[in-house]
N, C-alpha and C positions, 0 to 999 in steps of 0.2 A: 524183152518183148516191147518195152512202150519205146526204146531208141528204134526197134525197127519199125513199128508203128509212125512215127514221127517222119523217118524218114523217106517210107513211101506215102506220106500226105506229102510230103513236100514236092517228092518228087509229080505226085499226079497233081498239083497246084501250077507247075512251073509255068503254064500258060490258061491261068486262071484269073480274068481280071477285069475289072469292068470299065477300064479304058484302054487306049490302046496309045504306043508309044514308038515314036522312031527315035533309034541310036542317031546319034549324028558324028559321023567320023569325023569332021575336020571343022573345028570350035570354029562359030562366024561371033569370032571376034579374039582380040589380043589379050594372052597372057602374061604379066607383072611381075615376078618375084619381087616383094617388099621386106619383111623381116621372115623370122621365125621365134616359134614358141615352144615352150613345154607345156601341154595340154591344154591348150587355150578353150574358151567354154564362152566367150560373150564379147561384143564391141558394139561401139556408140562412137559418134563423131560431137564434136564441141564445138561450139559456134567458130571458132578461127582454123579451122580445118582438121584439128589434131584429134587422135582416137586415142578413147582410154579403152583397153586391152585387158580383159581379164585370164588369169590362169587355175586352172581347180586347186589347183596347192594354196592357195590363198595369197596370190599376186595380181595387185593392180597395174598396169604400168600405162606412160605416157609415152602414145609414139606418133613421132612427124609421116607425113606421108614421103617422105622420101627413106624410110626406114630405120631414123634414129629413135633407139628404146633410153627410157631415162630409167631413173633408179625405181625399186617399188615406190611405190606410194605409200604412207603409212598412217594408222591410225584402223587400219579393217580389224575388226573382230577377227574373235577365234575364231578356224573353220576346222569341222568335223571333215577331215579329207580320206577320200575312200572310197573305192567302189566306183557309185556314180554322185560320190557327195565331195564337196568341197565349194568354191568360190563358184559361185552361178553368173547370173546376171548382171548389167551394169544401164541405167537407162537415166537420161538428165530429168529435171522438174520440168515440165511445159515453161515455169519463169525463170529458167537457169539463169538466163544472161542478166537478171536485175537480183538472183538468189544465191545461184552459183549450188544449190541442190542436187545430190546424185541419190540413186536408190541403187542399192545391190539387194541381191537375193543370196544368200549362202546355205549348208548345211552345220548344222550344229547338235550334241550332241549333251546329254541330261547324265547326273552323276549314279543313276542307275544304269547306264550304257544303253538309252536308247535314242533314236536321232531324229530329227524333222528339220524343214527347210524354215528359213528366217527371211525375213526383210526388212532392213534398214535404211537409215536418212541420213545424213550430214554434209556438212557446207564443204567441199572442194575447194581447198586454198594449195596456193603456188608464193615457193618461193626460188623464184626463176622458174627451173623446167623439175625439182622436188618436190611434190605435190601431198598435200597432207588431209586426211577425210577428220573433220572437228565436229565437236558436241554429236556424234552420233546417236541414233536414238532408233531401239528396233520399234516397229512400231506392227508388225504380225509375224508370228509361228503358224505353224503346220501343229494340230489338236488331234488326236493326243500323237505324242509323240511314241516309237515303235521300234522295236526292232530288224536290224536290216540296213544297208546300205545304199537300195536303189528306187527309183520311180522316183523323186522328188519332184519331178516338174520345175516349179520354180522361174518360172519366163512373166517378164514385167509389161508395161503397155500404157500409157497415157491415152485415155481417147481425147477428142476435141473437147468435152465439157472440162478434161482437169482430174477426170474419176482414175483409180489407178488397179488395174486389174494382175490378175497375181493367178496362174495355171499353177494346181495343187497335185501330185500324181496319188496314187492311191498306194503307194509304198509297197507294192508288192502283196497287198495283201488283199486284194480283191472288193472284199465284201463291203469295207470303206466306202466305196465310189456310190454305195447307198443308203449309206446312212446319215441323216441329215443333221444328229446331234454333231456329227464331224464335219472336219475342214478337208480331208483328205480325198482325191478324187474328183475336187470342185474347182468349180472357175467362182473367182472370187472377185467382188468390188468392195472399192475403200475411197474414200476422202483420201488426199493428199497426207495427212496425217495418220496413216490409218484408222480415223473414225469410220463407222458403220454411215450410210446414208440413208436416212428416214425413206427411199420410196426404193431400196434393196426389196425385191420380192417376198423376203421372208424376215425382214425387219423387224415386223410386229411377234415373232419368236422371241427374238434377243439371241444373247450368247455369240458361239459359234457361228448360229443356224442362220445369226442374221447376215453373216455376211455371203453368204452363197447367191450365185447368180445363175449358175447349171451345176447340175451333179450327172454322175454316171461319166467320168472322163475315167483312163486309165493311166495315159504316160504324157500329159499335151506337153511337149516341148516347145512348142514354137506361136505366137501369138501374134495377130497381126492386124490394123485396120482396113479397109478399103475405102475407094474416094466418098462411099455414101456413108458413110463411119460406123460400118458395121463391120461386126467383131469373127473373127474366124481362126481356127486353131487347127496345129497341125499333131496329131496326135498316134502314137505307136500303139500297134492293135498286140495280141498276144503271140501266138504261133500263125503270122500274119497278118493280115485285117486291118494295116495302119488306114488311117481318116484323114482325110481333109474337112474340118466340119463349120458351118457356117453357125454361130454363138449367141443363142438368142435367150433370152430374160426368163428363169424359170425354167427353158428345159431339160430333161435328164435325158443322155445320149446311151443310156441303157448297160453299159458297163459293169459290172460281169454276167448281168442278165441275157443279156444279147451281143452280141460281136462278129464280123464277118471273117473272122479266125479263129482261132483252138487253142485251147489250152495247152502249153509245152508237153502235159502229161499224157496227152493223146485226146484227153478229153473234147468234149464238142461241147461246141458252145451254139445256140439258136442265132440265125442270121438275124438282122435287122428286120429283114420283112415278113419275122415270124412272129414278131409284135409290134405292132404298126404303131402302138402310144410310146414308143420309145424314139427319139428325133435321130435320124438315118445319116451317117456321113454323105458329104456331096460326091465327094470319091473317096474311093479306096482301091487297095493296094495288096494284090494278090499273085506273085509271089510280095514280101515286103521290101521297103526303100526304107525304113526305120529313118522316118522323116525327123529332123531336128529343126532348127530356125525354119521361119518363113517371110518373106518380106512382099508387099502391096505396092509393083513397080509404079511409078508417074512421073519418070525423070523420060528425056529427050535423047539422049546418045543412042537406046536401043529404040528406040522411035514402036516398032514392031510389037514390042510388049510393054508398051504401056498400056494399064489397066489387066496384066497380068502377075499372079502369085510367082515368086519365086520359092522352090521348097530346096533346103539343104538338104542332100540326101546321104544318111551315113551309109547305109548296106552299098545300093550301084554305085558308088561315088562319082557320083554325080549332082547336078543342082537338075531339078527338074522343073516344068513353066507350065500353068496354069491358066488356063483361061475361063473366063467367068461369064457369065450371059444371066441376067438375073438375080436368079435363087440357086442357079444349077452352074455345075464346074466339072470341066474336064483335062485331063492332060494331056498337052498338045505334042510337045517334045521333051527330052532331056538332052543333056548334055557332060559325056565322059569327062572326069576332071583326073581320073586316076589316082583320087586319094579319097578317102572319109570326107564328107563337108561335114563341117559343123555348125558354121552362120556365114549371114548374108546380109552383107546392105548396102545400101543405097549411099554412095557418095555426094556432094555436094555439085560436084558438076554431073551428074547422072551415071557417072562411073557405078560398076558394083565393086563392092568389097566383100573377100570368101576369105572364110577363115578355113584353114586344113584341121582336120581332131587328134590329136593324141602328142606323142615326142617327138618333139621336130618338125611341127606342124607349122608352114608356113602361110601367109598373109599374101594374099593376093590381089593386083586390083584387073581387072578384065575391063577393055578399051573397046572400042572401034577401031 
């Protein structure tokens, strides 16, 4: 009864939405084959051009943009790989180039078999194109750790002051994403070290509690600034209702209290604007796009969308494009790529770079 329940929500969903989107048949602009991966999950570009490439199995790797992969990198920690856990994110220190600092995000897992996402530091050294991560040092967990393999969240972020923010998912299990003695569900800020910063909203708690910046998230995958350096997350709703939401100090985005989707089990969940003290995503996404990465375009090649969101989008696969006016954001177009995206960014000459998700997942760069 609840799978056919489910399935005619979906089905009366499928043009439910509070923005509106044109397919675009014929991509206005050039596709790249560059390498391929086994389940790629994260990339960064390094000050001389080259992207370090992560994979959920717990591989680092160095690759030219002309598509040469080097060996792992070595020195990563254990990774808990599974499900939706393994090697996450990879993002350099704001002073790379005088530090040579990288931060990953992974999943890890506790000798009673329960798991939560990590974040660690160490120096990135090369010798030649073998590259090796030294004196690592985790410096946050995901509290308390849980049973289950999925939500981890886990997307990293430097803003301009240096603070280093960390999307927390609420592991599946709901009622996290409001409880404040927890790290699970939260968008997080840290010092570069992960110390707590004395004017964190909930500082003067301590603990856990101080390091939270919003609670009430459920899956943010993707984290992102814009030119006024303000913080915005792209986030997967339940049985729909993924978010684009704009990241502000202190708010709770009401998760699992409110959501403009349903619980898998049929259940109903109160829209957003059936409790207005809850902070509303700017969009959302009904039927969903199970948004992953997001990137804040301000490069020249797409001229067009500069100062628009780019969202990886796993479900259409497609990337879809965001336009911002203010406070407020809607979706302008998407774009068929024909595969799962999983991440997106922003090259050095304004090129973008897409990553494919799962085995076989190739590396893309999209031209003029």
């Amino acid at each position: 009864m609840n799978k056919l329940f489910i399935l005619l929500a979906a089905l009366a969903c499928l043009t439910s939405t509070n923005t509106a989107f044109s397919k675009t048949a014929d991509l206005p602009f050039n596709v790249s084959p560059i390498a391929e991966f086994d389940e790629p999950w994260a990339m960064t570009f390094l000050p001389d051009g080259q992207l370090l490439v992560s994979e959920k199995a717990g591989r680092l790797l160095l690759v030219s943009q002309a598509g040469e992969i080097s060996e792992p990198i070595t020195g990563l920690p254990k990774v808990a790989y599974g499900g939706q856990g393994g090697l996450g994110d990879i993002i350099l220190h704001p002073a790379y180039s005088s530090n040579s600092m990288v931060y990953i995000s992974y999943a890890e897992s506790d000798d009673a078999g329960n798991y939560g996402a990590a974040v660690a530091r160490a120096k990135l050294s090369f010798d030649g194109q073998q590259g090796s991560l030294e004196n690592l040092e985790v410096i946050w967990r995901q509290s308390p750790k849980v049973s289950g393999k999925g939500h981890y969240g886990h997307r990293l972020a430097f803003d301009a002051d240096g603070y280093l923010f960390i999307s927390s998912g609420e592991r599946q299990k709901f009622d996290p994403a409001q409880d404040m003695t927890g790290n699970l569900g939260k968008i997080i800020r840290l010092h570069y070290d992960g110390s707590v910063p004395d004017d964190n909203p909930f500082a003067k708690q301590g603990g856990v509690t101080a390091e939270i910046w919003s609670s009430g998230h459920r899956n943010p995958l993707g984290l992102a600034f814009d030119d006024k350096g303000r913080l915005w997350n792209t986030e997967m709703g339940p049985l729909h209702g993924d978010e684009l939401n704009l990241v502000e100090r202190a708010k709770n985005y009401g998760y699992p209290t409110v959501s403009n989707g349903d619980h898998y089990s049929g259940k109903k969940i109160p829209d957003h604007d059936t409790q207005p003290e809850f902070e509303a995503p700017k969009v959302w996404w009904k039927p969903t796009i199970a948004p992953a990465e997001l990137i804040y375009y301000s490069g020249t090649m797409f001229n067009d969308w500069r100062g628009s969101f780019l969202i990886a989008g796993l479900k259409p696969k497609a990337i879809i494009r965001v336009a911002v006016d203010g406070d407020n954001a809607k979706e302008i177009e998407r774009f068929d790529m024909g595969a799962r995206i999983r991440e997106i960014e922003q090259g050095p000459d304004g090129a973008l770079w897409v990553l494919e998700d799962g085995t076989g997942a190739r590396l893309l760069k999209l031209t003029k």
